[in-house]
C-alpha positions as CSV (number, residue, x, y, z in Angstrom):
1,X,0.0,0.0,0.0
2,X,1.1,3.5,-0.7
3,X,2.3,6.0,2.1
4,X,-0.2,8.9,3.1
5,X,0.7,11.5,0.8
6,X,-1.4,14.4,-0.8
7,X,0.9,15.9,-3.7
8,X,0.7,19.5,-4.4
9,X,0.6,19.0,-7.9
10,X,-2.9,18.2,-7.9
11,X,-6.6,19.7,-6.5
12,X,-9.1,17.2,-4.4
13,X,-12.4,16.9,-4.4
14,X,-13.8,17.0,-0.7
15,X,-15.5,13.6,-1.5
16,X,-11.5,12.4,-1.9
17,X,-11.1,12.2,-5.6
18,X,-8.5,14.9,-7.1
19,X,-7.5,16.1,-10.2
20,X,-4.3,16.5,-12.5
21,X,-4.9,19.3,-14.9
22,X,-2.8,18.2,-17.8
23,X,0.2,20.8,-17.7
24,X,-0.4,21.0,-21.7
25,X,-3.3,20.8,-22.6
26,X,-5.1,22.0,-19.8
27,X,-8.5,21.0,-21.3
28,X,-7.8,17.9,-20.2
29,X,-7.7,16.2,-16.4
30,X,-6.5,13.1,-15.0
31,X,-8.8,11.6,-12.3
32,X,-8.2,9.0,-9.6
33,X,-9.1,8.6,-5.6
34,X,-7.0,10.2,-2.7
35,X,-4.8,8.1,0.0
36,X,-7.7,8.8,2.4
37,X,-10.1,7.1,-0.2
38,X,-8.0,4.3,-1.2
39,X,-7.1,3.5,2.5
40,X,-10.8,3.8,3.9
41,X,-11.8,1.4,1.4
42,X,-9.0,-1.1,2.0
43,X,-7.8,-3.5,-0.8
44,X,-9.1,-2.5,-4.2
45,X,-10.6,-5.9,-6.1
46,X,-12.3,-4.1,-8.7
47,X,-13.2,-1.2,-10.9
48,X,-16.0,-0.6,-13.5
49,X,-14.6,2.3,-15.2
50,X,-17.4,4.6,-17.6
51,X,-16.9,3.7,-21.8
52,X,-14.7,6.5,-23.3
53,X,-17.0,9.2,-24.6
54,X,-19.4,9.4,-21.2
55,X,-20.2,12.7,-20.0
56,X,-19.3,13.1,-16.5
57,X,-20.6,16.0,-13.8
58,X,-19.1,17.6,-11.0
59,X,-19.9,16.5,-8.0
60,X,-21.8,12.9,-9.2
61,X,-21.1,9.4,-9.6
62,X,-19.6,8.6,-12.7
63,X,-17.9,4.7,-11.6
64,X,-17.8,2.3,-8.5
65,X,-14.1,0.7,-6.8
66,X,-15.4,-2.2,-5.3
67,X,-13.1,-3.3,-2.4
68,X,-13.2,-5.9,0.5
69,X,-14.8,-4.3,2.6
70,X,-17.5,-2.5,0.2
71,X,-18.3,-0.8,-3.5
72,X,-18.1,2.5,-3.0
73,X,-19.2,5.3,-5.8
74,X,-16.5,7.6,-7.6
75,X,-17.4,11.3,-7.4
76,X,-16.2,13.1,-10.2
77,X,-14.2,16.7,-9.3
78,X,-14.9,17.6,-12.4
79,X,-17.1,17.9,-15.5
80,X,-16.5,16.4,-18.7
81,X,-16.5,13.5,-21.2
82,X,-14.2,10.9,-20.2
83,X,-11.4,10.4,-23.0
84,X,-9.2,7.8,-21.8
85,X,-9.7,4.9,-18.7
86,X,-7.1,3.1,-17.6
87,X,-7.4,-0.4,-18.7
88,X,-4.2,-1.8,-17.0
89,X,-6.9,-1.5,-13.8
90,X,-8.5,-4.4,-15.3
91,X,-5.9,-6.6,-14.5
92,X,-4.4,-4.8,-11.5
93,X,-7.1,-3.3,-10.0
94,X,-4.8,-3.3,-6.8
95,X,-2.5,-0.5,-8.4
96,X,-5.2,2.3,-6.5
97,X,-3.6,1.2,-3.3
98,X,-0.3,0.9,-4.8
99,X,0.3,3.9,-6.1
100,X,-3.3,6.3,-6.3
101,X,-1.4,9.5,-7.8
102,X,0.2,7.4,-10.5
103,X,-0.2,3.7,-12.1
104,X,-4.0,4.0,-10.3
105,X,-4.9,7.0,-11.9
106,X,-8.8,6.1,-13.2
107,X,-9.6,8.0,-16.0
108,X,-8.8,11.4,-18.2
109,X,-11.5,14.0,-18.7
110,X,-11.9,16.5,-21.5
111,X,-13.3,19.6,-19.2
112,X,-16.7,21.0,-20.2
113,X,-16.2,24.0,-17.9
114,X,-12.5,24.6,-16.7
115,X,-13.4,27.1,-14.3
116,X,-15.0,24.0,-11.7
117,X,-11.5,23.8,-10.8
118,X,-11.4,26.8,-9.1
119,X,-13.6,25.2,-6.8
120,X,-11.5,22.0,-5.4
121,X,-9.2,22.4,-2.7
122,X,-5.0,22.8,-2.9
123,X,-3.3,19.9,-0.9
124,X,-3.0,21.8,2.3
125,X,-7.1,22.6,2.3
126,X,-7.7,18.8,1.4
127,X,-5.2,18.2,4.3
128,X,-6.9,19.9,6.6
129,X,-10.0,18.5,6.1
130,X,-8.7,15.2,7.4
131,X,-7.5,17.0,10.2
132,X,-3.8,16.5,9.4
């Protein structure tokens, strides 16, 4: 499992899912869940990712992780149409605990409204809403 970490690099959703705003094209976002998500849920078993082309909203469900202990939804931080799923989770559905900022990343977003981002949180808000 992956050590508690809440990179800078990205903006979190306060239902712990963040967001990587594609430092080219920032159109485009990668999504995934938090530590705090990933460790709440325990060992990951399973995802059912959303079909490229699905239009996503802000602040709904848009996929379930199904773990060991439960199957818990996956709020989107932001709105979109999904572009891209990782399919390696498939096979390794595991990688979310492994490594939830990088191989477990769950799907890439082409943003219908940039400006949503301006409403999720910088590491040290998302932080602090854990209490760390």
């Amino acid at each position: 499992m992956a050590e508690v970490s809440y990179p800078d690099d990205l903006l979190y959703h306060p239902e712990h899912d963040w967001a990587r705003i594609d430092p080219v094209d920032t159109d485009v976002a990668t999504l995934g869940i938090t530590w705090f998500a990933q460790d709440a849920l325990g060992e990951v078993v399973f995802f059912e990712p959303p079909a490229p082309g699905t239009l996503v909203t802000k602040d709904e469900p848009y996929a379930e992780v199904e773990s060991v202990k439960a199957v818990s939804d996956v709020v989107a931080p932001l709105s979109g149409e999904i572009v891209e799923v990782n399919e390696a989770l498939a096979d390794s559905p595991d990688s979310i605990n492994d490594d939830p900022y990088g191989e477990g990343w769950l799907v890439r977003v082409r943003l219908s409204d940039p400006s949503e981002r301006d409403a999720l949180l910088d590491a040290d808000a998302y932080s602090a809403t854990l209490g760390c």
